[in-house]
C-alpha positions, -999 to 999 in steps of 0.1 A, spaced: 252 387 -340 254 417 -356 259 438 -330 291 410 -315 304 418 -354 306 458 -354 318 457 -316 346 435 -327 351 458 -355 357 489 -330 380 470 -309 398 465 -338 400 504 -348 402 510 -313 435 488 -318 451 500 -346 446 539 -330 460 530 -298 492 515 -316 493 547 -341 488 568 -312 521 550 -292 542 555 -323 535 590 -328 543 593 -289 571 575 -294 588 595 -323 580 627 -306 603 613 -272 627 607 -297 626 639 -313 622 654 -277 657 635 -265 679 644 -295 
């Protein structure tokens, strides 16, 4: 169970870096295009 609860816990930070990741990516192709 333990293991199921820090594997759940890196998806989760795995997550929230992917989405922080896009929105850098994201203002940089805006910052690219202007």
């Amino acid at each position: 169970m333990k293991n199921w609860r820090i594997l759940r816990d890196y998806r989760r930070a795995a997550h929230t870096l992917t989405d922080a990741a896009s929105g850098i990516a994201n203002l940089h192709n805006i910052a690219l295009t202007r």
